[in-house]
C-alpha positions, 0 to 999 in steps of 0.5 A: 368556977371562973368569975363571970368576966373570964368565960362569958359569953365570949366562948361560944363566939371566938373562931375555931383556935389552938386548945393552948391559946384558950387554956391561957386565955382563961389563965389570964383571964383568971390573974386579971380578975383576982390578981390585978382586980381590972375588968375585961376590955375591948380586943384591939383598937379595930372597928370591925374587931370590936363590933364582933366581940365587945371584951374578950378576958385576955385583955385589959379595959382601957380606962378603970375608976377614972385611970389608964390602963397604960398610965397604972402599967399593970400588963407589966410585972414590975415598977422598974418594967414599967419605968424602963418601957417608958424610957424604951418607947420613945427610942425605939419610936426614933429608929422604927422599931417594933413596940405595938403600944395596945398588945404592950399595955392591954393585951395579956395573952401577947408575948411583947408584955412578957419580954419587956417585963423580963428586960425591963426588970433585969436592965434594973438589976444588972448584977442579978441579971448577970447571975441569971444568964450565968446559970441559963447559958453555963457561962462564966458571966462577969457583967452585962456590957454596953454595945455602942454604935458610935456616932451620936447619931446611931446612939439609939441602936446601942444595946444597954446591957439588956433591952427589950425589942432590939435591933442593930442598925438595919443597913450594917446587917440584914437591912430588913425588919428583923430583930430580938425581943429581948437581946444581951450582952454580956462580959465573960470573966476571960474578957470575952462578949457574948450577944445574947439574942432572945425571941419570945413566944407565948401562943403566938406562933413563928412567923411563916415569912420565908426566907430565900437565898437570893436575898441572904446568900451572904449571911447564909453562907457565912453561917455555913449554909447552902442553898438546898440547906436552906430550902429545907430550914424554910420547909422546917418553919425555921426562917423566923428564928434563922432571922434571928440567928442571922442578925446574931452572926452578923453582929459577931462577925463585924461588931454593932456597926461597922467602920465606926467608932465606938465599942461594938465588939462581940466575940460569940453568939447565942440564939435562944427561943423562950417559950412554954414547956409544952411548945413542941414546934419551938423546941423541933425549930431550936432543935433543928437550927442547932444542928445547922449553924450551932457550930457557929451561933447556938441555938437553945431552947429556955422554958418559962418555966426554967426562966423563972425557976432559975431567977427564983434562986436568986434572992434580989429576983426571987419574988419577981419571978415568982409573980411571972410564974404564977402568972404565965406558967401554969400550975399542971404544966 
């Protein structure tokens, strides 16, 4: 059985949710116990939601023997995860960026842990990194490569290689609050640069936030889409990742920031959703959306499973990913 910690008396009180978000609830709840040895802690910092359930397991305590959760870093898989999310905070505090600090440092069922832990650890191992996305995309991967946006001023919006919670300069493109959980660049062999953009899920589902014509009709139909055709990508559930894809397209086509100075050519575009083997609503999204724009921005489907797998091969990641896997990929999956 469980330790007590993992299902207690919570169980008989949660709402009604997805039998996949319990089964990983316990998963975590389970790594928290034996692997990271930290107790069970309150929910989210929300008055109302702590009054109704006093720890849940998929979370981290706050404090434990006189530490911080946040100082000891443990809801991120790597030394070079917790130093890079350190470094990444403050910029991404400077450009309103997306960085939830409670669900990156205390909530293990969150997708954010996962994502900065994957670009966290891969900003620090360049050269394996590189290997990596040369077997995930089937491209000939020289180097990761730096997008600058030029002027001091839009420094912060440059992409490092590999960063986590990326975003281009919100005005250049979409102007809203889009961006990639994790985002790539990489240098081919033929010279050529690749943006990777990468959009993270665990059991969180896709946002329902429409998109509508009157708004993107510009980037729609750069990206060969009509109006009717983008009704049914709404209808689809598709509008999240087609965000996304918007955002990639957008940077292809003009560069990280346009008219300024600084290197922010891309010459192609990859989307990627990387979520769990078993989620069949985001393999029908990446499915979907291919056929619609992957004439212009691809659209692929990563499993965890295949991610980790993949970076196992690789003698300088290997044992990092096989702590991801047994954390996040479960044994019967």
């Amino acid at each position: 059985m469980p330790p007590e910690d993992v299902v207690g008396d919570w169980t008989g009180r949660l709402p009604v949710e997805p039998a996949v978000t319990r089964r990983h609830r316990v998963q975590q709840g389970l790594w928290r116990s034996s692997a990271a040895h930290w107790p069970a802690g309150p929910p989210q910092n929300d008055r109302r939601v702590r009054a109704r359930y006093s720890t849940l397991p998929n979370w981290l305590a706050e404090v434990h023997r006189g530490q911080g959760v946040q100082e000891v870093g443990l809801n991120l898989m790597s030394p070079e995860a917790r130093r890079y999310a350190n470094e990444r905070l403050p910029v991404l505090e400077r450009i309103d960026g997306k960085a939830e600090t409670d669900r990156l440092w205390r909530n293990l069922l969150s997708s954010q842990p996962m994502a900065f832990s994957i670009a966290g650890h891969l900003h620090h191992h360049r050269e394996d990194a590189a290997t990596l996305m040369s077997a995930l995309t089937d491209l000939q991967v020289a180097s990761t490569a730096r997008l600058d946006a030029g002027p001091a001023a839009w420094q912060d919006y440059g992409l490092d290689g590999i960063d986590a919670e990326w975003f281009p300069p919100r005005a250049e493109h979409t102007n809203d609050m889009s961006g990639s959980d994790i985002a790539a660049c990489l240098l081919l062999t033929d010279d050529r640069r690749v943006l990777i953009t990468i959009e993270v899920k665990y059991t969180d589902s896709f946002s329902p936030k429409p998109i509508t014509w009157s708004r993107y009709a510009k980037h729609l139909s750069a990206l060969g889409i009509s109006e009717s055709a983008t009704q049914r990508l709404v209808k689809a559930g598709c509008s999240q990742v087609l965000r996304q894809v918007m955002i990639t397209d957008s940077v292809r086509r003009q560069g990280l920031a346009a008219g300024r100075d600084g290197d922010g050519r891309v010459d192609d575009g990859l989307a990627v959703i990387l979520a769990r083997e078993d989620d069949s609503r985001a393999r029908r999204v990446a499915t979907t959306l291919d056929r619609a724009v992957g004439n212009i921005i691809p659209v692929r489907l990563w499993s965890h499973r295949q991610f980790f797998s993949e970076a196992q091969r690789i003698p300088g990641l290997r044992d990092w990913a096989t702590a991801m896997t047994a954390r996040y990929v479960p044994v019967d999956s």
